[in-house]
C-alpha positions as CSV (number, residue, x, y, z in Angstrom):
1,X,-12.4,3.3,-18.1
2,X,-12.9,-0.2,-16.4
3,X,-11.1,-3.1,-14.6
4,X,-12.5,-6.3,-14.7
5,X,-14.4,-7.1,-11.7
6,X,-12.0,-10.2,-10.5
7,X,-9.0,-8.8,-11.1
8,X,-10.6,-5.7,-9.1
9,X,-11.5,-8.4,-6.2
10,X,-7.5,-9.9,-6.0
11,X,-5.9,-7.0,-6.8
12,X,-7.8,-4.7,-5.0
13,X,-9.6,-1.0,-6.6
14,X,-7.0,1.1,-7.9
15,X,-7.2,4.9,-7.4
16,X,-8.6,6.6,-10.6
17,X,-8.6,10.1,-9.3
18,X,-5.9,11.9,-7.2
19,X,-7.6,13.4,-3.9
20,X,-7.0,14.2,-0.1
21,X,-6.1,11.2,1.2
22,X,-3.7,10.1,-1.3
23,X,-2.2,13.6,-1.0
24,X,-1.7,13.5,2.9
25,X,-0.1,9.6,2.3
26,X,2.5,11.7,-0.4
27,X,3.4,14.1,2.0
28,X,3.2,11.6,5.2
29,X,6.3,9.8,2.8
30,X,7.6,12.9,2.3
31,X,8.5,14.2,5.8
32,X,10.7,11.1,6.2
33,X,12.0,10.6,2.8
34,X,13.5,13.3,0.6
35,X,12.1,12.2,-2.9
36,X,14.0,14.9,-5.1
37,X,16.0,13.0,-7.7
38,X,15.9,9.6,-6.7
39,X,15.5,6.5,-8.2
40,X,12.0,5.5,-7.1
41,X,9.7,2.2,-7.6
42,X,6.0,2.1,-7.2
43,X,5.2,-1.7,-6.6
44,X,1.5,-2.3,-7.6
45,X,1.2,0.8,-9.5
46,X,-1.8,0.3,-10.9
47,X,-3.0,3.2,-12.9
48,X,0.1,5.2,-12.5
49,X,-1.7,7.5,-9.5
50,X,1.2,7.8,-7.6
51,X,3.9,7.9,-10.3
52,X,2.5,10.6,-11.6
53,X,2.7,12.5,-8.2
54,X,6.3,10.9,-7.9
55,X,7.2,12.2,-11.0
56,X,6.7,15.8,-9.7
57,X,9.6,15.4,-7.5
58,X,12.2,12.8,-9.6
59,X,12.8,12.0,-13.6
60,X,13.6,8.5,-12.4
61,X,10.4,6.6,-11.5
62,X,9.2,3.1,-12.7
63,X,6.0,1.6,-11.9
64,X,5.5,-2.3,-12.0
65,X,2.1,-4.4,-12.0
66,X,0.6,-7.6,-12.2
67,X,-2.2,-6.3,-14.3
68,X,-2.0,-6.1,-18.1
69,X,-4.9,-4.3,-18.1
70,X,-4.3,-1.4,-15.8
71,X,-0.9,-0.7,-17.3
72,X,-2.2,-0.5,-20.9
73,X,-4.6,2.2,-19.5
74,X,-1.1,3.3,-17.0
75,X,1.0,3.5,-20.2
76,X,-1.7,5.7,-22.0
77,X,-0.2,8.8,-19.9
78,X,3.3,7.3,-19.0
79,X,6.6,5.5,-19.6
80,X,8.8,3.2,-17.6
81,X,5.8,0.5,-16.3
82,X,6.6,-2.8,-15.9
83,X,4.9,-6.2,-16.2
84,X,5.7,-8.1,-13.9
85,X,5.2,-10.1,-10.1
86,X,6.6,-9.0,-6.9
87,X,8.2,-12.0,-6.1
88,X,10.1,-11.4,-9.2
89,X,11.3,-8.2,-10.1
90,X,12.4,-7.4,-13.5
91,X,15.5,-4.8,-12.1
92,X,18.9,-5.7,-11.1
93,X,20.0,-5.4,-7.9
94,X,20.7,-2.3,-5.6
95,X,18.8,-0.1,-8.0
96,X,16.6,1.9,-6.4
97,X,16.4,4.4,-3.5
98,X,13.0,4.1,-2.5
99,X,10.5,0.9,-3.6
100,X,7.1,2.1,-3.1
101,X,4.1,-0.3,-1.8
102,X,0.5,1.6,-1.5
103,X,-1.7,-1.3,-0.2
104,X,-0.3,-3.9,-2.1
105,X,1.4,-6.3,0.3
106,X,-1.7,-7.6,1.3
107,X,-2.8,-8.9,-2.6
108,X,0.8,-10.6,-3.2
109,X,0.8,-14.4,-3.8
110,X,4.0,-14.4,-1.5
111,X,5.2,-12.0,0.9
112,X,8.0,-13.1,2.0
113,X,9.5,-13.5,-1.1
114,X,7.9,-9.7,-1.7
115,X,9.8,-8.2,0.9
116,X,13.2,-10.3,0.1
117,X,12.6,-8.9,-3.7
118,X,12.1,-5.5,-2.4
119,X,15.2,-5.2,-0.4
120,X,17.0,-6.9,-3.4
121,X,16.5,-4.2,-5.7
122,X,16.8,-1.4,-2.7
123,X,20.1,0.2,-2.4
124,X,22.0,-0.1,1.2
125,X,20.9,3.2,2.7
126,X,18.0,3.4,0.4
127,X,14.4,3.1,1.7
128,X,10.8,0.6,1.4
129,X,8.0,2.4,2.4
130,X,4.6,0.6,3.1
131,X,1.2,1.3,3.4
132,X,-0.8,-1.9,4.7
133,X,-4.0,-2.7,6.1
134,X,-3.9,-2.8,9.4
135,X,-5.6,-6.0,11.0
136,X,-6.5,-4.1,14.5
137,X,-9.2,-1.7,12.3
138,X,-12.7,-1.8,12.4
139,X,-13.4,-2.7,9.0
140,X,-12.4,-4.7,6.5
141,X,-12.0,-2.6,3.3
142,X,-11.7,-4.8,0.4
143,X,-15.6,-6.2,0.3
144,X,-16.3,-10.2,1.8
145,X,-17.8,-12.9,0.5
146,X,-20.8,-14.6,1.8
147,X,-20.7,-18.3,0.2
148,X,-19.6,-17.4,-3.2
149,X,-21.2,-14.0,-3.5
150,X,-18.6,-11.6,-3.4
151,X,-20.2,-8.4,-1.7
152,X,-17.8,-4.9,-2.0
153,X,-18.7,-3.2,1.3
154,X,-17.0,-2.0,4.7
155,X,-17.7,-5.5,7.3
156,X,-17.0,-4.3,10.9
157,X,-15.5,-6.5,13.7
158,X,-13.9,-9.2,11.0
159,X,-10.6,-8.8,11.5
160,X,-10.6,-9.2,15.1
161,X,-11.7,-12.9,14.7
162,X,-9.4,-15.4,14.3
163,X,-7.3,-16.5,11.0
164,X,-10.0,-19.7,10.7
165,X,-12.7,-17.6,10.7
166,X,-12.0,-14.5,8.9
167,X,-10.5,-16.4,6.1
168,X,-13.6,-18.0,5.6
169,X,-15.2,-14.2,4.3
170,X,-11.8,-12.5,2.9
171,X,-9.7,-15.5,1.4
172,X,-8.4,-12.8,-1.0
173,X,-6.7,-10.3,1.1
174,X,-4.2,-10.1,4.1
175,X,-4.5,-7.4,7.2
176,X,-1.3,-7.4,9.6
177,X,-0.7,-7.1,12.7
178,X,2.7,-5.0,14.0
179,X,4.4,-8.2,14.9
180,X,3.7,-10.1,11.8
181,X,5.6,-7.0,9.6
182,X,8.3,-7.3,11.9
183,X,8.5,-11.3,11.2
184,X,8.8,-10.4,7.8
185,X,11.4,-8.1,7.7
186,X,14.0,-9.7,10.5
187,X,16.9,-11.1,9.6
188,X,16.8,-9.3,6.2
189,X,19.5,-6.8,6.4
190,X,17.4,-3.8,7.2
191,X,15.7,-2.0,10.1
192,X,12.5,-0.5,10.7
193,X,12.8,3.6,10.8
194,X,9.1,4.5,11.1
195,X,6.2,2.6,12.0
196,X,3.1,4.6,12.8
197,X,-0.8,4.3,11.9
198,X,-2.8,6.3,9.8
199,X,-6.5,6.5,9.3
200,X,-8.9,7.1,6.1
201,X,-8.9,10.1,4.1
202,X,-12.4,9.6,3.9
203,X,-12.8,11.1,0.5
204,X,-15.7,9.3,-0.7
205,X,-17.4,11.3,2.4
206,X,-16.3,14.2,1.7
207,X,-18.0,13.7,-2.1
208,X,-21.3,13.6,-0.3
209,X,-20.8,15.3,3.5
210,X,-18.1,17.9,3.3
211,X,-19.0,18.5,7.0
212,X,-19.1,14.7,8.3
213,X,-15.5,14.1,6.3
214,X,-14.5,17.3,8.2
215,X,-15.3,15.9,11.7
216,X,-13.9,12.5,10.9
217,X,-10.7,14.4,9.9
218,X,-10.4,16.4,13.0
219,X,-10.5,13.7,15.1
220,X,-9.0,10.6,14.3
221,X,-6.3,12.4,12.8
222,X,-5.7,13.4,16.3
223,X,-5.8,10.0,17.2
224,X,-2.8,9.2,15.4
225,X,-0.7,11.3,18.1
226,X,-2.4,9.1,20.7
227,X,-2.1,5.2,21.6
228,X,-4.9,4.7,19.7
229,X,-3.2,5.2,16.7
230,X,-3.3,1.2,16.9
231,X,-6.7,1.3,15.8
232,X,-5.6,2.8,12.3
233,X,-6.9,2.0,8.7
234,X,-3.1,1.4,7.6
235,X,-0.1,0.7,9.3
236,X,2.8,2.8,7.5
237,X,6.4,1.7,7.8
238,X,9.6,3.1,6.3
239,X,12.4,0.2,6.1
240,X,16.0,1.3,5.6
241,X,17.9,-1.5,4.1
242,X,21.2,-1.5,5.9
243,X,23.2,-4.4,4.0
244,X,22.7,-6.9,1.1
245,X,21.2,-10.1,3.0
């Protein structure tokens, strides 16, 4: 199984394997957001890692993605995935209950138009929840280029520089700051219901350092009942939409 290496660069690494950190995101959405038997869209769904988690607790879930490729291999295990771009969603309006975004916000061509999509196809009272890197972390995740060498590891201290200056090593992702999510959901007919941080699940530690992933674990994940919870790898947000703008 492979992904081309540019699309991999754009688009960011999809998840081939299921493992603790993706589990603790799952049941982070679930203590907010009853999934049983709703009508659920994962935005970006790459592979199909969280549909097939989704699909545990609902018949109805759809997964949509930019990338031919990953839904050919997607569509190897499942059914209802979509080809298609945020900005334009293939689904009529008011459709589903919850529209799913795991780290894909930051890869769109347009997010504005994203979020207005989003809430299109969201039913009033129904729910978009986001993961999204958060700009106040110490690392950038998604590799950095040095000229036109594209290098795929962590770069500390990046993403506190300015725009002029970190765009200049990751042109090809986004990292937000708390007041630029609320800029792009205001005046869109919904409201913000939970916005918290969350840190890695450190996984690929724990491959190699059970012990060091355990530490890690213990402590930042106490962090996120403290104010530095700013200092998070991923903002996560849970929108209710509240009216068709």
């Amino acid at each position: 199984m492979s992904i081309s290496e540019d699309r991999s660069i754009t688009l960011g690494h999809p998840s081939y394997v299921w493992r603790a950190g993706q589990e603790r995101r799952l049941n982070l959405v679930r203590s907010y957001v009853p999934l049983e038997n709703k009508h659920i869209l994962d935005i970006g769904c790459g592979l199909g890692t969280y549909i097939k988690r989704f699909l545990d607790y609902s018949p109805h879930v759809y997964g949509l993605d930019v990338d031919e490729e990953r839904l050919k291999i997607g569509a190897m295990n499942l059914t209802n995935l979509a080809l298609g771009k945020s900005e334009t969603l293939p689904f009529k309006d008011n459709t589903f209950d919850i529209t799913f975004m795991n780290e894909v916000l930051e890869h769109v061509e347009d997010d504005v138009e994203t979020v207005k999509e989003v809430l299109r196809v969201t039913r009033p009272g129904g729910h978009v929840v986001i993961y999204v890197p958060n700009r106040l972390y110490l690392f950038e995740t998604h590799g950095f280029y040095l000229g036109k060498r594209y290098i795929f590891k962590l770069l500390p201290f990046i993403n506190w520089f300015p725009d002029i200056i970190r765009n200049k090593f990751v042109p090809h992702a986004r990292a937000y700051l708390w007041r630029d999510l609320r800029k792009l959901f205001r005046g869109t007919g919904s409201q913000v219901k939970i916005h918290t941080y969350v840190y890695p699940g450190y996984d690929n530690i724990a491959a190699r350092h059970r012990a060091l992933a355990f530490i890690l674990r213990k402590l930042t994940y106490t962090l996120e009942n403290t104010p530095l919870k700013k200092f998070g790898l991923s903002h996560f947000l849970i929108v209710e939409k509240v009216e068709t703008p």
